[in-house]
C-alpha positions in Angstrom: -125.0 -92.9 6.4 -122.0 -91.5 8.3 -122.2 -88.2 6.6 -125.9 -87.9 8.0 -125.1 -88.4 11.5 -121.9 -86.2 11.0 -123.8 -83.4 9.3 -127.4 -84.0 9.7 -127.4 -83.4 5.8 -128.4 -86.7 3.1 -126.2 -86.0 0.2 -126.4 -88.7 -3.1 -122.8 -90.1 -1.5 -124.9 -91.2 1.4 -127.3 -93.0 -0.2 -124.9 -94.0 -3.6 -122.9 -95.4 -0.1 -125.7 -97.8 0.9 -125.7 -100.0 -2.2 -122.4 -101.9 -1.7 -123.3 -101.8 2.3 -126.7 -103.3 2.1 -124.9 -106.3 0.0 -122.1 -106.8 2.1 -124.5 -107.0 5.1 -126.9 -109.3 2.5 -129.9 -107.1 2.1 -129.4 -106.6 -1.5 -128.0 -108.4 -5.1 -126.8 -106.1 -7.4 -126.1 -108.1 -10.5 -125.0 -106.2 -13.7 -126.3 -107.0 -17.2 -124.7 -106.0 -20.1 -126.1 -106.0 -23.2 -124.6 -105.4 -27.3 -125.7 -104.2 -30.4 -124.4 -103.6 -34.0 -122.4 -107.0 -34.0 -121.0 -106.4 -30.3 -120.0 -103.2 -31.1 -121.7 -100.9 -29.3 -122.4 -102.3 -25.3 -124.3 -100.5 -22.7 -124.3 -101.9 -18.8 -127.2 -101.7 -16.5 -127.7 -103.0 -13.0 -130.7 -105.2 -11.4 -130.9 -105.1 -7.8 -132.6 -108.1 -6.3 -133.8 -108.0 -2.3 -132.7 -110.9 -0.1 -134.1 -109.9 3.2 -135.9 -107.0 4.5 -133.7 -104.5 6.8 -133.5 -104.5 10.1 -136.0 -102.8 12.1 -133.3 -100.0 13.4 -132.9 -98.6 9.6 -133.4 -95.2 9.4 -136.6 -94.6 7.4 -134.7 -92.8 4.8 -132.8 -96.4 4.3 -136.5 -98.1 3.4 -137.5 -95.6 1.8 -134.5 -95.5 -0.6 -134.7 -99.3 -1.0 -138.1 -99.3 -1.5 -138.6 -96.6 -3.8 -135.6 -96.0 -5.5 -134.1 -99.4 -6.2 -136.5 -101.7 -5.8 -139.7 -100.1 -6.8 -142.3 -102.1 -7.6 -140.8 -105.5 -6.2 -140.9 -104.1 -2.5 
């Protein structure tokens, strides 16, 4: 988010920035899943993000919008 009020541009650091933000300030879970295949040889990771609280009202609209669309999608 800094690097929109320094530059007025929203770059993919900006956003990829609010994910470890919004679960410090607990907004958000992010819980990784791993899962294996071919005996536990082969593993792949994904993440689940989880909402714990909505966001204040003074988030930008690009901050819901992110959240709602992006992350959460269809549990928003």
């Amino acid at each position: 988010m800094a690097g929109y009020i320094i530059d007025d541009k929203l770059h993919r650091r900006d956003l990829t920035a609010l994910i470890p933000y919004w679960g410090a300030a607990g907004y958000l879970q992010v819980k990784e899943l791993e899962t294996s295949a071919l005996f536990g040889i082969i593993k792949s990771k994904d993440y689940e993000f989880t909402k714990l609280k909505e966001l204040p009202e003074n988030a930008m609209a690009f901050e819901k919008h992110y959240l709602k669309e992006y992350l959460l999608q269809a549990q928003w």
